[in-house]
N, C-alpha and C positions, 0 to 999 in steps of 0.2 A: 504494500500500500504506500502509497505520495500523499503530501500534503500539499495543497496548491496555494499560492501566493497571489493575491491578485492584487496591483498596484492602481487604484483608482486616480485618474487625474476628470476624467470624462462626465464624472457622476454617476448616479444611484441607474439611470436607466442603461449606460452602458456595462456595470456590474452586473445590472440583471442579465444581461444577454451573454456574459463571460460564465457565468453560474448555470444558465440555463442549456449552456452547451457542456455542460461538467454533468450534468446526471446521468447519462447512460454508462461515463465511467464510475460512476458510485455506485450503480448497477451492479455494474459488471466489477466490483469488488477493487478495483485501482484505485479510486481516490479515496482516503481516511477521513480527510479533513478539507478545511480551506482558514487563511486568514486574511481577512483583508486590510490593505495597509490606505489611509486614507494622512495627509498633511493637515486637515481640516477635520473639525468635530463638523456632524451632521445629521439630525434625527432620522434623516430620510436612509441613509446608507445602516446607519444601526437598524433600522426596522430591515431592512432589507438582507444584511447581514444576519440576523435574529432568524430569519423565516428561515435561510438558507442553512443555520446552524454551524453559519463560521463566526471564527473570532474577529473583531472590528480590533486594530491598533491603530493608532492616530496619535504620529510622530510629525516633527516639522518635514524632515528629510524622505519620511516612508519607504525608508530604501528596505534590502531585501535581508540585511541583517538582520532588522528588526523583525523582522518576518521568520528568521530562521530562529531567534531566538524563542518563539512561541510555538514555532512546530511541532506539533507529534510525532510524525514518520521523520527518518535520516536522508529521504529522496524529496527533494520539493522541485516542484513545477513553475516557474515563474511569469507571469501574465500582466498585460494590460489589459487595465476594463476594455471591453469590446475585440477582445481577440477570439476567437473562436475556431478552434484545433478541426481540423480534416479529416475526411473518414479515414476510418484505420490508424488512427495513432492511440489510440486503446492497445491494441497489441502488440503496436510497438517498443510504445513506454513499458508495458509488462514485460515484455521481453530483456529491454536495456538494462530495468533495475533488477530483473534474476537474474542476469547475469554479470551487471556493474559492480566496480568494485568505489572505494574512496576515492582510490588512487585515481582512477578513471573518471572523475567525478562529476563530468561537464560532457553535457548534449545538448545538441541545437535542432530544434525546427528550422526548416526551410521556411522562409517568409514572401509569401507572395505578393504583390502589388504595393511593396512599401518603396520602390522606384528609387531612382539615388539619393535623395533626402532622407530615407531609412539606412541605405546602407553609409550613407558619411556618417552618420548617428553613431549608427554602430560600432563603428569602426573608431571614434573619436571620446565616445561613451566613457564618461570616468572609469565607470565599474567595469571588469571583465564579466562579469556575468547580465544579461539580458533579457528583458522577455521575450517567451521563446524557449527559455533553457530550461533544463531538465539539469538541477544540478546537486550534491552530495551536502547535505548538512555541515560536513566538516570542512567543504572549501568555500563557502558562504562564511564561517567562523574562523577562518584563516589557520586553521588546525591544518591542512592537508595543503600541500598545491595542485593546482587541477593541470592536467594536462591538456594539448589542444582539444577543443572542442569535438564531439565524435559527431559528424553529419547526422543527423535520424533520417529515413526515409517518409519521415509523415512531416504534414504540413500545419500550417497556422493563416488563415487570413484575419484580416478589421472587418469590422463589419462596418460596412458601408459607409453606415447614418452618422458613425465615430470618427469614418477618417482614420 
C-alpha cells in the first residue's frame, strides 16, 4: 500500500477531481491513505479532505516533506490537485513498490500535455522530487539518496478545467 500526497494550489474542486481519480486504487487495495498539503487554512478543503478521509496539513511551504512526515505507508505518490493518473498505472505502481527497494526510491510518471513550460519547471524545480513521482519515504526525509528516476510506463495528465 502508498500513501498519496496531494499538493493543493488549485482548490477544493480541483482536489476533488485528484481524489476522485484515486478510488479504484483504494479499491483495488494500492492506496492506504492520502494527505493533503494545502499553504492556506480553508473550510472548504477540510470538508473535502474529511469526506475523503485524508489528513488536511497546512504549512506555509506545503512541500512534500511535510507530507512525508505524516504518512502511513514508506511508498508515497506525489500529486497536484487536478492531476489524474492513466489507465493502468494501478498495476504498475503495484508492481514498482513489490518490487522497489529505498535504494531505488524515485519513479516518474510520464506527463502528458504539460509542453515546455512543464518540462523547464521541472527540470529547474528546487526539489528533486515532483508530482508525478512515486517516491520512498526515506528519500523525501533525506535518510536515503535516491537514485535517477526509474521511467514508469503509466501516465498522468491535468485535467483540463486546472490547467
Amino acid at each position: 500500500m502508498i500513501t498519496v500526497l496531494v499538493r493543493v494550489t488549485h482548490g477544493p474542486e480541483a482536489l476533488a477531481a485528484t481524489l476522485s481519480a484515486l478510488v479504484p486504487a483504494v479499491a483495488a487495495g494500492l492506496v492506504g491513505d492520502a494527505v493533503i498539503l494545502s499553504a492556506r487554512q480553508d473550510e472548504t478543503l477540510a470538508k473535502v479532505a474529511d469526506a475523503a478521509g485524508a489528513s488536511l496539513i497546512v504549512t506555509e511551504e506545503a512541500s512534500w516533506m511535510d507530507g512525508a512526515h505524516a504518512a502511513r505507508r514508506e511508498w508515497l505518490l506525489c500529486l497536484d490537485d487536478g492531476d489524474i493518473p492513466q489507465e493502468g498505472w494501478i498495476r504498475v505502481l503495484d508492481r514498482f513498490v513489490a518490487l522497489g527497494s529505498p535504494e531505488r526510491g524515485l519513479a516518474r510518471f510520464r506527463r502528458h500535455g504539460s509542453g515546455f513550460v512543464g518540462l523547464v519547471r521541472r527540470i529547474f524545480a528546487r526539489s528533486k522530487v515532483h508530482a508525478g513521482d512515486l517516491v520512498h519515504r526515506r528519500v523525501l526525509l533525506n535518510e536515503v539518496k535516491a537514485r535517477t528516476p526509474v521511467r514508469l510506463s503509466a501516465s498522468i495528465e491535468r485535467d483540463p478545467v486546472f490547467g
